[in-house]
C-alpha positions as CSV (number, residue, x, y, z in Angstrom):
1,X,146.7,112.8,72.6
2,X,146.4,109.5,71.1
3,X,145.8,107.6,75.1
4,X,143.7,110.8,76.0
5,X,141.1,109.4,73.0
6,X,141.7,105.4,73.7
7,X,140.6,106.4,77.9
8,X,138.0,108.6,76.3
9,X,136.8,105.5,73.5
10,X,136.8,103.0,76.8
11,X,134.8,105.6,79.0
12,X,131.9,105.7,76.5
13,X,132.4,101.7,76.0
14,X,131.8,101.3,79.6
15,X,129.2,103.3,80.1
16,X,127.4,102.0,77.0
17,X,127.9,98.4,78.2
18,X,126.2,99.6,81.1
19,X,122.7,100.8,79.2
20,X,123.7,97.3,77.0
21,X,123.2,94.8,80.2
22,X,120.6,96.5,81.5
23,X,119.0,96.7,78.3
24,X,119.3,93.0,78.2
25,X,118.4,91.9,81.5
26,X,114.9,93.1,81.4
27,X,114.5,91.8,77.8
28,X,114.6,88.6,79.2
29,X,113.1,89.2,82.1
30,X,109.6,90.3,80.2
31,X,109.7,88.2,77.0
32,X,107.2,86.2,78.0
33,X,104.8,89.2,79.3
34,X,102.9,89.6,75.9
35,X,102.4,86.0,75.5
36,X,100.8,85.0,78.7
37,X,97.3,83.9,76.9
38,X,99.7,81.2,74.4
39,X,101.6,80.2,77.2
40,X,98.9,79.5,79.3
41,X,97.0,77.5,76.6
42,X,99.4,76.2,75.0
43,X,101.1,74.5,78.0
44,X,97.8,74.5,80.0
45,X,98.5,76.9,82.9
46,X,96.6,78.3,85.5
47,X,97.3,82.1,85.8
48,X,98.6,81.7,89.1
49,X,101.4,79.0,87.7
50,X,102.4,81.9,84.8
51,X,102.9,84.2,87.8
52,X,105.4,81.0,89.3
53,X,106.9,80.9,86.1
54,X,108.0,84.6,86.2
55,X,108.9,84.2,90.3
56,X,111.6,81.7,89.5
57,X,114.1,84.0,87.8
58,X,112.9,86.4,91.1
59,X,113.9,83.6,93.5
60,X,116.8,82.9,91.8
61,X,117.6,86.6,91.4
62,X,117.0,86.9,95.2
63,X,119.0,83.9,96.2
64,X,122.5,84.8,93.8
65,X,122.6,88.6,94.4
66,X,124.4,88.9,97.0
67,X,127.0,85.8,96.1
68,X,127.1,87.8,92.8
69,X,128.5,91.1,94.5
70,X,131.3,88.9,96.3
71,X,132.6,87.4,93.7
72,X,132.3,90.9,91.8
73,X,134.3,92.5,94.6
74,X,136.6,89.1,95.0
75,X,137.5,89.2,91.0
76,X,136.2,92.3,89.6
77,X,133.0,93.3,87.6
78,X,135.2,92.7,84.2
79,X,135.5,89.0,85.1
80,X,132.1,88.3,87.0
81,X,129.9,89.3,83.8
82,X,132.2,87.4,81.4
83,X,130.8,84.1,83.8
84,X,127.1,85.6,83.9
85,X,126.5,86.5,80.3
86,X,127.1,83.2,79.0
87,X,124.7,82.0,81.6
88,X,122.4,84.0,80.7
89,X,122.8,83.4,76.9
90,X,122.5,79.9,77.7
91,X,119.5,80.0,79.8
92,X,117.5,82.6,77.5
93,X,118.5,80.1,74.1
94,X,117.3,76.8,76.1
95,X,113.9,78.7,77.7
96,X,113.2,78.5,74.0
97,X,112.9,75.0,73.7
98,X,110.7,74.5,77.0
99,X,107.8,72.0,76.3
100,X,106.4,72.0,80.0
101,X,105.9,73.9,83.2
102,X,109.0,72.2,84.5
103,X,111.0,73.1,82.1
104,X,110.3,76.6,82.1
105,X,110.6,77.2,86.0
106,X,114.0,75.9,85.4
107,X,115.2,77.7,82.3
108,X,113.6,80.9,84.3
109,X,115.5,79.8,87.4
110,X,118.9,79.7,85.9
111,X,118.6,82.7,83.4
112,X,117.5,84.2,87.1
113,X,121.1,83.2,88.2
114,X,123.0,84.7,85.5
115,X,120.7,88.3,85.7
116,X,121.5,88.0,89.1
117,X,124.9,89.8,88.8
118,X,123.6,92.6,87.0
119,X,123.0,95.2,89.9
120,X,125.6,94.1,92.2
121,X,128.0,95.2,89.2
122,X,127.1,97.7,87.2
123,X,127.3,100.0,90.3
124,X,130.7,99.1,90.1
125,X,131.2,100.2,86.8
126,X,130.0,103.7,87.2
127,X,132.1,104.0,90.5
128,X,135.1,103.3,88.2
129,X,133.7,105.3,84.6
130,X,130.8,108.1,85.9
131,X,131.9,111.0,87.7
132,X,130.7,111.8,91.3
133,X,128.9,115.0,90.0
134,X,127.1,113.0,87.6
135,X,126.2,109.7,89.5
136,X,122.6,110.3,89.6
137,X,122.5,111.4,85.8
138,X,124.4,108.3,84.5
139,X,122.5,105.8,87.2
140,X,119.6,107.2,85.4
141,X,121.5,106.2,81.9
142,X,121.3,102.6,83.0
143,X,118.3,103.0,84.3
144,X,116.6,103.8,80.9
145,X,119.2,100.5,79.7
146,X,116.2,98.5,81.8
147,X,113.0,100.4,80.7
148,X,114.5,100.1,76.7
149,X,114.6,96.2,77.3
150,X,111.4,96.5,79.0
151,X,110.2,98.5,76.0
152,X,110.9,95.9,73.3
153,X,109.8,93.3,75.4
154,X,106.5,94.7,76.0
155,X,106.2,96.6,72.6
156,X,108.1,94.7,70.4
157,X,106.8,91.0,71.0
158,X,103.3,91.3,70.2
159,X,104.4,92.5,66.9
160,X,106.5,89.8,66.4
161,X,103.9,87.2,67.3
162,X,102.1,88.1,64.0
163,X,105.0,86.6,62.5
164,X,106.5,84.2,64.5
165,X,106.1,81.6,66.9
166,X,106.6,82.8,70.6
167,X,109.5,80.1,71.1
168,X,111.5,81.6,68.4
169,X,111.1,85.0,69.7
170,X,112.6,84.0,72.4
171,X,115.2,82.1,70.5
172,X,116.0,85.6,68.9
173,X,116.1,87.2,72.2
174,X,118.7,84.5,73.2
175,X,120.9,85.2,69.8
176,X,120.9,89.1,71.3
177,X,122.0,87.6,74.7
178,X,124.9,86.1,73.0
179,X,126.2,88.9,71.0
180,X,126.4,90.9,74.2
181,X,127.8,88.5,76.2
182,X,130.5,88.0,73.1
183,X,131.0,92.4,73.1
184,X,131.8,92.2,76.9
185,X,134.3,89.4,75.9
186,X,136.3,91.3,73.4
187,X,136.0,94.9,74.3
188,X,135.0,95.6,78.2
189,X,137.9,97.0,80.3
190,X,138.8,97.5,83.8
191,X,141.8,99.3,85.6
192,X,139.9,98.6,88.9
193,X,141.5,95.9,91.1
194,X,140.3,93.3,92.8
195,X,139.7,92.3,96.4
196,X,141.3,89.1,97.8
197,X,139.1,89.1,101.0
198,X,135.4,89.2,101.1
199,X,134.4,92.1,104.0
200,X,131.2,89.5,105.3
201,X,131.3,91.7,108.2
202,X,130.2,95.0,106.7
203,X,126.9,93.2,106.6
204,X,126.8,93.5,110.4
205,X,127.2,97.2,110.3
206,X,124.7,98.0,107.2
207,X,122.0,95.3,108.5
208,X,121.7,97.8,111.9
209,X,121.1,100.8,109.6
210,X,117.5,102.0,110.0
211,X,117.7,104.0,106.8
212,X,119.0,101.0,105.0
213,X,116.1,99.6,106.0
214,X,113.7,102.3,104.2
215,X,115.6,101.6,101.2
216,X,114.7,97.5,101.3
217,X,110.7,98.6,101.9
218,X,111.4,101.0,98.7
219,X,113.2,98.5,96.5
220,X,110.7,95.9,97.7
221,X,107.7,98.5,96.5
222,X,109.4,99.8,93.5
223,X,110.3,96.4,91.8
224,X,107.5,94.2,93.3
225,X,104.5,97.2,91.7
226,X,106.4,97.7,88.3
227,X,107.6,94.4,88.1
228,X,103.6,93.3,88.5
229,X,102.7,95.3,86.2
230,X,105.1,94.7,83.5
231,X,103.9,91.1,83.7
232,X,100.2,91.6,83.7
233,X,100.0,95.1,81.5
234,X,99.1,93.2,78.4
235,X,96.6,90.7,79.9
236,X,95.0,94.0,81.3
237,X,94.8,95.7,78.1
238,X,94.0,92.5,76.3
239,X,90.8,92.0,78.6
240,X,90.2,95.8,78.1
241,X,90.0,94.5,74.5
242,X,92.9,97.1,73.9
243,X,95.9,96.6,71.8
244,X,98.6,94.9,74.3
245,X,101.2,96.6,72.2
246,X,100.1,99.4,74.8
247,X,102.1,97.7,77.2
248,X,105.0,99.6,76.0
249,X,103.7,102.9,77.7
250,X,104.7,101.4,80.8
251,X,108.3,101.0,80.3
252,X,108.0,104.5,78.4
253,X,107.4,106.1,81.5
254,X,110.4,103.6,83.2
255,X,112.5,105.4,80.4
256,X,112.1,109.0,81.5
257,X,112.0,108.3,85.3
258,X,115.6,107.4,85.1
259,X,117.6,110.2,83.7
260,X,114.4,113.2,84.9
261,X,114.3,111.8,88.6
262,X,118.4,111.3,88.4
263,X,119.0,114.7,87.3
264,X,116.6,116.2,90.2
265,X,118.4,113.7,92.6
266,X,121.5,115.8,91.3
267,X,120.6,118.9,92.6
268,X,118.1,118.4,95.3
269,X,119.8,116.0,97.9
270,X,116.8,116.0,100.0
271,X,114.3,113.4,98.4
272,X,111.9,113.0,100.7
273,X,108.9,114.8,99.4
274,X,109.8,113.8,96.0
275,X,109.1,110.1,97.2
276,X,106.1,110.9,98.9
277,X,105.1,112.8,96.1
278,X,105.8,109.7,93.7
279,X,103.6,107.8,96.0
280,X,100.5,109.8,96.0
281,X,100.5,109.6,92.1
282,X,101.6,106.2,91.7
283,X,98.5,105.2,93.7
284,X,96.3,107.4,91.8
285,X,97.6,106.1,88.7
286,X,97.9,102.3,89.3
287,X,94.0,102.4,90.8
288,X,93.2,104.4,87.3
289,X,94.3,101.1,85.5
290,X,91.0,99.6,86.6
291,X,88.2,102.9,86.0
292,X,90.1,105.7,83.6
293,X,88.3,105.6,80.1
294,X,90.2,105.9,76.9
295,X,92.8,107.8,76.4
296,X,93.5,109.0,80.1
297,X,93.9,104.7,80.4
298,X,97.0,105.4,78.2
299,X,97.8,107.9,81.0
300,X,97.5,106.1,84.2
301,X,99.6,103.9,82.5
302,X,102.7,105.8,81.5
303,X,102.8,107.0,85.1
304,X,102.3,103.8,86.9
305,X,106.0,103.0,85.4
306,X,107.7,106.5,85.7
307,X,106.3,107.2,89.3
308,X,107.9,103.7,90.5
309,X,111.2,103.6,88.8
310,X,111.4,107.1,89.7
311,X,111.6,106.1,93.6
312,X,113.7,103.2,92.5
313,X,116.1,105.5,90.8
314,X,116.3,107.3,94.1
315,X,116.9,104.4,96.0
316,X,120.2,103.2,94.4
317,X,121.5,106.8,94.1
318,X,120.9,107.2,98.0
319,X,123.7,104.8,98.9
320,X,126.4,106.8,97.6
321,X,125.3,110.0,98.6
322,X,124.6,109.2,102.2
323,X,127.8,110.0,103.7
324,X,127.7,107.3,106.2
325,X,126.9,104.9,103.9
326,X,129.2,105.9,100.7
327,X,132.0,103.3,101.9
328,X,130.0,100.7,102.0
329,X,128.0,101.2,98.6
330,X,128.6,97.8,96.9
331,X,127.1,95.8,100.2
332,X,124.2,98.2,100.3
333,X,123.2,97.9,96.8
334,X,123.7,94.0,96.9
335,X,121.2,93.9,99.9
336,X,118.8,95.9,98.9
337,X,118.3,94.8,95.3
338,X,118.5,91.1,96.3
339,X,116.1,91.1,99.1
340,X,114.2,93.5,97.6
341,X,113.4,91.3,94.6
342,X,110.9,89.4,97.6
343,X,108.7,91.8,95.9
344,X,108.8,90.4,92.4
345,X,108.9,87.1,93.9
346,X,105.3,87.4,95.8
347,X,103.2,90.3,93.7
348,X,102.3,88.3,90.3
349,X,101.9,85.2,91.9
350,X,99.4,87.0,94.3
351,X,98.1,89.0,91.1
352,X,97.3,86.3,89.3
353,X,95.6,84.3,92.3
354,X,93.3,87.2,92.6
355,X,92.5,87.0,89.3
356,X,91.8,83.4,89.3
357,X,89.7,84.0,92.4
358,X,87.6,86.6,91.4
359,X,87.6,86.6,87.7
360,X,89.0,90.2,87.4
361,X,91.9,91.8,87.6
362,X,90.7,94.7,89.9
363,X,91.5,93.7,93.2
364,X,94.8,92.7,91.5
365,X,95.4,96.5,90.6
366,X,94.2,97.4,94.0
367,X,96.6,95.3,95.8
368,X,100.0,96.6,94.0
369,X,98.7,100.3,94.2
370,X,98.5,99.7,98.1
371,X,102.2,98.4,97.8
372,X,103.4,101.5,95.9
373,X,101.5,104.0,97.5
374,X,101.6,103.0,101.0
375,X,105.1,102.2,101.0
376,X,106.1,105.2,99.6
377,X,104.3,107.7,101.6
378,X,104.9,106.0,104.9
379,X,108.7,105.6,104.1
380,X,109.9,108.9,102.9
381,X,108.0,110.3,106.4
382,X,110.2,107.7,108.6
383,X,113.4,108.7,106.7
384,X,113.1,112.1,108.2
């Protein structure tokens, strides 16, 4: 009785941590979102160079991903995070303290390198603590764990800006970096063991995969469109003359995508109108950011975020139900969500350029609602 509650206490731990890191990576990831106008002025950016300064942790995302999932395979998931969240509480605390553009493409840079293990890994985790029956559901959990982060990040931060500088904000946000990092120290477990050889050679087999492809273009989409947006939302609103603070429907909308658009991917295995469906409203919606009055603004906005991470929900649950591709899960997962993080990488540098060119931000909403919406459409039709 007494193990059948300790497995049942470390089952919920797990899964918690799961929501925890997630929670945490995009935290980070978007502190700085609702303080692009200080930033700018205060260390005398162009728009374009805030869009940089966001694309380093995105190269360096892109560039440890896959390195991330080896050693997660080579010394488990238990060990690789207790590496990567001390880099990342290092990296978030000593962003903080940034007095110049260098400075803050490399604190981004290396708190891109610790963030980097979080996808390769927490797939790991479920595959070890979630159920097969409800893989979709509890991918969805985790799922909400990066729209939450997103939330505060967006929501939260404008708030705090009326009462603190943005440095120690993200000083705070380094402190809450810690404390999870120092959780995953003292009470993650793992039964699962380890590899001693690295399988290099599955990349052969899942590179020739046409369908692994469509899931790249997705992830690509997906992240590179909400990931734009997150960034931008609040200038958006801000020029608007809106409260930024409406930022936060975005990541509302990432919130329910996860666990609605899991629990459909549950019981319809067959997702193909589903995406294309999530297409044809996520370009409706994103080209509403530039023309939808008050409130249906408020509208276009919640769906912009729930219609993108609901195909990126899709995407990571595909791999394991895919028959031919269930073995391989871990290499897929680490392909797709490191080269598809060329999306973040290129989208708010290219928004920000537009803006800089033209001196609005339309043709900047135009040019991720073409990503989303294109993508989509044309890839759930050549996955059939």
């Amino acid at each position: 009785m007494a193990a059948g509650q300790s497995k049942s206490y470390v089952h919920l731990a797990m899964l918690s941590f799961c929501f925890l890191i997630a929670f945490l990576l995009h935290l980070l990831l978007f502190a700085t979102a609702p303080t692009v106008t200080i930033i700018i002025g205060e260390v005398g950016l162009s728009h374009a160079e805030f869009g940089v300064v966001f694309s380093a942790a995105m190269l360096s995302l892109i560039l440890f991903r896959i390195p991330w999932g080896f050693i997660g395979d080579r010394i488990g998931y238990l060990n690789a995070f207790r590496i990567a969240l001390p880099i990342c509480a290092a990296s978030a605390v000593l962003r903080s303290f940034s007095q110049s553009y260098p400075s803050l493409l490399i604190s981004q840079f290396f708190l891109g390198l610790g963030l980097a293990s979080v996808l390769p890994c927490l797939p790991l985790i479920l595959k070890e603590w979630a159920g097969s029956r409800a893989l979709g559901f509890s991918t969805g959990i985790y799922i909400a764990g990066f729209a939450t982060g997103n939330a505060a990040a967006l929501g939260l931060t404008p708030h705090l800006l009326s009462l603190m500088r943005w440095k120690d904000i993200l000083l705070l946000y380094g402190v809450m970096a810690i404390i999870v990092g120092g959780l995953w120290w003292i009470f993650a477990r793992s039964a699962r063991k380890s590899s001693s050889e690295v399988k290099v050679g599955k990349f052969t087999t899942v590179l020739k995969d046409r369908y692994v492809w469509i899931l790249l273009f997705f992830m690509i989409a997906s992240l590179g469109s909400y990931d734009t947006l997150a960034t931008w939302m609040p200038k958006i609103l801000e020029i608007k003359q809106l409260n930024k603070g409406l930022a936060s429907l975005l990541p509302l909308g990432f919130f329910l995508a996860g666990p609605i658009i899991g629990f459909i991917s549950d019981r319809f295995p067959d997702q193909k109108k589903t995406v294309a469906m999530l297409g044809v409203v996520a370009a409706a919606a994103i080209i509403g950011l530039n023309y939808a009055p008050f409130p249906f603004l408020l509208l276009c906005v919640f769906l912009s975020g729930f219609t993108t991470i609901g195909v990126l929900t899709i995407t990571l649950t595909a791999p394991a139900e895919q028959e031919h591709l269930s073995a391989s899960i871990g290499t897929v997962v680490e392909l797709i969500s490191s080269l598809g993080n060329v999306g973040p990488l290129v989208m708010p540098v290219i928004f920000g350029l537009l803006i800089d060119l033209t001196g609005t931000f339309h043709f900047s909403v135009f040019s991720v609602a073409a990503l989303a919406g294109v993508t989509f459409i044309l890839g759930a039709r050549a996955s059939r």
